[in-house]
C-alpha positions in Angstrom: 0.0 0.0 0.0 2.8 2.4 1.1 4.5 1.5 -2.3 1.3 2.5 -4.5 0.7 5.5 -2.6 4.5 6.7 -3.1 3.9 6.0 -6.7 0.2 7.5 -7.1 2.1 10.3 -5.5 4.3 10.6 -8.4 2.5 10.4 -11.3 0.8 14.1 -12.8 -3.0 14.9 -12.0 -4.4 14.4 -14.8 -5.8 17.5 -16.2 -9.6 17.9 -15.7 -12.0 17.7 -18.4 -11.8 21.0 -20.6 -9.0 22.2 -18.5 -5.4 22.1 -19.8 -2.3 20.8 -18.0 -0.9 24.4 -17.8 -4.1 25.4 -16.1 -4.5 22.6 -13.6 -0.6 23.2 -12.4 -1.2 26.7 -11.7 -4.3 25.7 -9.7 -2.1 23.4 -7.3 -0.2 24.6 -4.9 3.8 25.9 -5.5 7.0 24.2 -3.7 7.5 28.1 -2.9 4.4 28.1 -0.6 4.3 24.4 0.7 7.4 23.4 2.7 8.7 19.6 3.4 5.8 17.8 3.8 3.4 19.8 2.5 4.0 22.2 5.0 4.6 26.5 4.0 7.3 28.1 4.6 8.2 29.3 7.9 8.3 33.1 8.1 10.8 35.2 8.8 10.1 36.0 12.5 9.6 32.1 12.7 12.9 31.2 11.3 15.0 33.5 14.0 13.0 31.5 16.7 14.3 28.6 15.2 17.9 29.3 14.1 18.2 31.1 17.7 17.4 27.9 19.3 19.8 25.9 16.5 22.4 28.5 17.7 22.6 27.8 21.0 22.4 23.9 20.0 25.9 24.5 18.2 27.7 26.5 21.2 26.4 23.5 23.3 27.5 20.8 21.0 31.2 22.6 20.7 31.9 23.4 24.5 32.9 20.1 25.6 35.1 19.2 22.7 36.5 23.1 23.2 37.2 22.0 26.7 38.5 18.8 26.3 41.5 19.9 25.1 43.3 22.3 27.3 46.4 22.7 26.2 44.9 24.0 23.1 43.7 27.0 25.1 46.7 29.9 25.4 46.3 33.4 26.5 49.0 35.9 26.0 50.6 38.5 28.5 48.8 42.5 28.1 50.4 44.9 25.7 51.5 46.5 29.6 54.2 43.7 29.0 55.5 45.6 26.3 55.7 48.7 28.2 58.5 46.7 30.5 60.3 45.4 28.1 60.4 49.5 26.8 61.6 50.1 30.2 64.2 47.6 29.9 65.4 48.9 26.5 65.5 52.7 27.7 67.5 51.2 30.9 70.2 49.7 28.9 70.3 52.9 26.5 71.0 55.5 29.0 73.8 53.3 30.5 75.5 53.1 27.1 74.7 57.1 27.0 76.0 57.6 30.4 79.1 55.4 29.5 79.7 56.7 26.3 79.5 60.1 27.9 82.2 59.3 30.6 79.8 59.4 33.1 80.9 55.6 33.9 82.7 57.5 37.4 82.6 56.1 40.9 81.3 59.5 42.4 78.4 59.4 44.8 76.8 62.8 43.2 75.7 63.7 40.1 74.0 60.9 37.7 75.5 58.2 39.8 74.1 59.7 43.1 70.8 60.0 41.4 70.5 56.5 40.5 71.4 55.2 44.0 69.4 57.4 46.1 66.4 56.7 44.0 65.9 53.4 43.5 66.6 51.7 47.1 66.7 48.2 45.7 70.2 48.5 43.8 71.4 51.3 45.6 73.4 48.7 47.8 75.8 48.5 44.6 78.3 50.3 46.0 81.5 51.5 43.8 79.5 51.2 40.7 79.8 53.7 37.6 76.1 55.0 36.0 76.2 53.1 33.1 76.7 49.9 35.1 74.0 50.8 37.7 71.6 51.4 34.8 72.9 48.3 33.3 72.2 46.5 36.3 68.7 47.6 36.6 67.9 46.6 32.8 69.0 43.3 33.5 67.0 43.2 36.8 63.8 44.0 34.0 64.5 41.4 31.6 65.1 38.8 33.7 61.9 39.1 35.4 60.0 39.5 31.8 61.9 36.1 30.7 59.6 34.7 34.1 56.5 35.9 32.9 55.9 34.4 29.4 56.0 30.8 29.6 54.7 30.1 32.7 51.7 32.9 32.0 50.6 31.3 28.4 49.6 28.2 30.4 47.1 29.7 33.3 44.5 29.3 31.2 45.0 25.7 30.8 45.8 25.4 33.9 42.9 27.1 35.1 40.9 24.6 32.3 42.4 21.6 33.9 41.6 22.0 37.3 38.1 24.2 36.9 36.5 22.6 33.7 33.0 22.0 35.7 32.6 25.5 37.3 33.5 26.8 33.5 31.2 24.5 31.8 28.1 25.7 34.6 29.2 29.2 33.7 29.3 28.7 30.0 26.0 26.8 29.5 23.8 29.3 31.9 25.3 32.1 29.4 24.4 30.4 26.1 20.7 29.0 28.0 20.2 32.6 29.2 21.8 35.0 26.0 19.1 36.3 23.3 20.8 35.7 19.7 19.8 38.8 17.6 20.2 38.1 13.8 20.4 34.2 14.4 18.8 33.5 11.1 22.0 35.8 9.8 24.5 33.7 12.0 23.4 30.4 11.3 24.1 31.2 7.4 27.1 32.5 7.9 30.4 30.1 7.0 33.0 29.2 10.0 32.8 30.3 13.7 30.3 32.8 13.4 27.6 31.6 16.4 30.9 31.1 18.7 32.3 34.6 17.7 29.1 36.1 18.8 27.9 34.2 21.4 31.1 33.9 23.1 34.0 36.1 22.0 31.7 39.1 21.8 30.2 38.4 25.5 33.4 37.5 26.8 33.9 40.8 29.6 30.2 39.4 31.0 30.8 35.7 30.9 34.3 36.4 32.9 32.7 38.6 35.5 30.5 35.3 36.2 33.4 33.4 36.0 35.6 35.4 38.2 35.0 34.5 42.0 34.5 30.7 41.1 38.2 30.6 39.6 40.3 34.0 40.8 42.0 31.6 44.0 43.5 29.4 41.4 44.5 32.2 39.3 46.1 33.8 42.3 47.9 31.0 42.9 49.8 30.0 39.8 53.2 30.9 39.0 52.1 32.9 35.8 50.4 35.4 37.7 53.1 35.3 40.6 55.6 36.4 38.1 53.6 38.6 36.4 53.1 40.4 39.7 57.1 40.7 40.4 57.6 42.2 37.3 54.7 45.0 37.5 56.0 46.0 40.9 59.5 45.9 39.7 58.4 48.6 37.0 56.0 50.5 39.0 59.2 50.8 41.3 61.0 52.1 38.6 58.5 54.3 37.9 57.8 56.1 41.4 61.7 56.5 41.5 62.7 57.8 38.0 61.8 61.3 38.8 64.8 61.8 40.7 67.3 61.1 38.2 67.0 63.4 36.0 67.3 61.6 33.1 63.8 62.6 31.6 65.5 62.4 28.5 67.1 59.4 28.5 64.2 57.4 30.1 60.8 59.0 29.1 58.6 56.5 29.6 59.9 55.5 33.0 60.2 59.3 33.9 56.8 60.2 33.5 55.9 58.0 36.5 53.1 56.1 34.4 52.3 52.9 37.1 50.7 49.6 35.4 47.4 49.3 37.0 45.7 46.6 35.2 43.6 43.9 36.8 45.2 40.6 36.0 42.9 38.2 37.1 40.1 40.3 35.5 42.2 40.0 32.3 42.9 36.7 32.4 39.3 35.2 33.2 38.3 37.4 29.9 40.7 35.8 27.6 40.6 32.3 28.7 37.0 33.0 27.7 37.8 34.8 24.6 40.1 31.8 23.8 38.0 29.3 24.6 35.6 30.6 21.8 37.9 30.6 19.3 38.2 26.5 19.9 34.6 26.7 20.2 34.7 28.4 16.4 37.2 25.8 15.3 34.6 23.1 16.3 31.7 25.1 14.8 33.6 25.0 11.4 33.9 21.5 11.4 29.6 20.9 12.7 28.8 22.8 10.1 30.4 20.8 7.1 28.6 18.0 8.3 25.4 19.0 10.4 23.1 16.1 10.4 22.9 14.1 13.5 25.3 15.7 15.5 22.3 17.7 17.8 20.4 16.0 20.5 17.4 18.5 20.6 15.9 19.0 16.6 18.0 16.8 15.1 16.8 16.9 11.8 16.0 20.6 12.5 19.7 21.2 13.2 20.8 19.7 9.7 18.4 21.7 8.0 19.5 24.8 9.6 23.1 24.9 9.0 22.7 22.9 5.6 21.4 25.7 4.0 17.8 24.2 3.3 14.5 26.3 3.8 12.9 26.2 6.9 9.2 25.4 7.8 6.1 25.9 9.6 6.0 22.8 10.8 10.1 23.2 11.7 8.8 26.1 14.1 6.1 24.5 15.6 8.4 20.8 16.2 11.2 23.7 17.9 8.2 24.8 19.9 7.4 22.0 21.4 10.7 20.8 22.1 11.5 23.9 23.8 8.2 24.6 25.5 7.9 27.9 24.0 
């Protein structure tokens, strides 16, 4: 029976009597109006509530595999890190200045008296010339920026490794909770799109959720540890420089300019920011192949992000399996 009704439902309508096959087609209804199944097209304020949902199917589908591999999550140190390797470089200038200059003298006045009087950590360095204080202090600054960089591009898989639960609560209450504006758009789109905007773009209000569940283990790596030695080892710099009059010679140290940035605050928003990017990467792949791969809509879900036009009856299945 199922096999002659499949073919019945192949074969033309016959034209009715006195009316011609041209006629009796534009009589029936168009694959423009009637949807999979017979059913119309969904509109367009139907097919955002659909793709929105679709949307946050995809984040869900690509956090865990984002997640399951830490060590593909890296942050990098701020652009303030630049500022003390600058400080570093104007250090080791003025010594060469000061040397070249014949200022390299044992005398506890002038340049030399300067440098010792104002910064009390080196100023036990008795007997040396300017240029070899100054020296002394730029290789006091690179040394503590060679600490910072490879322990520091691991916190956030650190932080991955040990708070993967807490992050995962945090991540799936955002994407349940977030409204997707343009989802329609979004779903269309090639690549990491949904992950870029639902993530990436939220990332300074996902990490203020995140913060107090994960800021003790930030405290307490050796990343932030040394990123803190070397801030107040320029900020140090900084408060001193005034008093050696060598505004010219160090101008960026001389103008007293502190580093005030919240680290943990900085971290938490890019170990989110980077965890979307994975997310992204996992998107990209979903999308080349689509079908199965959600557990809500699955069929839904292949449709959406396969390109194919949505339906009525899509919207009202989406509906009902989200309770709307």
């Amino acid at each position: 029976l199922a096999q002659a009704v499949g073919l019945h439902r192949l074969r033309p309508f016959p034209p009715a009597r006195g009316q011609s096959t041209a006629e009796r087609a534009s009589a029936e209804p168009s694959s423009s109006t009637m949807g999979c199944g017979g059913s119309k097209e969904a509109t367009p304020e139907e097919s955002q509530v659909i793709c929105k949902h679709m949307s946050k199917e995809m984040m869900l589908l690509c956090m865990d595999p984002a997640l399951a591999n830490p060590e593909k999550v890296s942050i990098s140190a701020p652009s303030d890190f630049d500022r003390v390797k600058m400080a570093a470089a104007e250090l080791r200038k003025a010594a060469n200045d000061a040397k070249n200059a014949g200022q390299d003298t044992n005398a506890s006045g002038g340049v030399l008296g300067a440098v010792q009087a104002g910064f009390s950590a080196v100023a036990s360095i008795a007997g040396q010339g300017a240029s070899a204080l100054l020296g002394t202090m730029a290789d006091g600054l690179d040394a503590a920026v060679g600490k910072v960089e490879a322990p520091f591009s691991k916190i956030a898989t650190d932080v991955i490794i040990e708070k993967k639960d807490v992050i995962s609560e945090v991540l799936i209450a955002h994407i349940v909770a977030c409204d997707v504006p343009g989802a329609l758009e979004l779903c269309r789109q090639p690549g990491g799109a949904i992950s870029e905007h639902l993530i990436g773009q939220a990332a300074k209000s996902i990490a203020v959720q995140l913060r107090p569940k994960v800021e003790q283990s930030i405290k307490g790596h050796s990343g932030l540890k040394a990123w803190n030695a070397l801030i107040e080892n320029h900020n140090n710099a900084c408060e001193k420089a005034g008093s050696l009059n060598l505004g010219d010679k160090l101008p960026d140290l001389a103008k007293g300019s502190k580093i005030k940035l919240d680290i943990a605050e900085y971290i938490c928003e890019q170990t989110i920011i980077a965890i979307g990017k994975r997310m992204g990467e996992e998107e990209t792949i979903v999308r080349t192949s689509p079908a199965g791969k959600a557990k809500n809509c699955p069929d839904i879900f292949a449709k959406v992000f396969s390109g194919k036009d949505l339906t009525a009856s899509d919207y009202k299945a989406v509906k009902k399996a989200y309770q709307l």
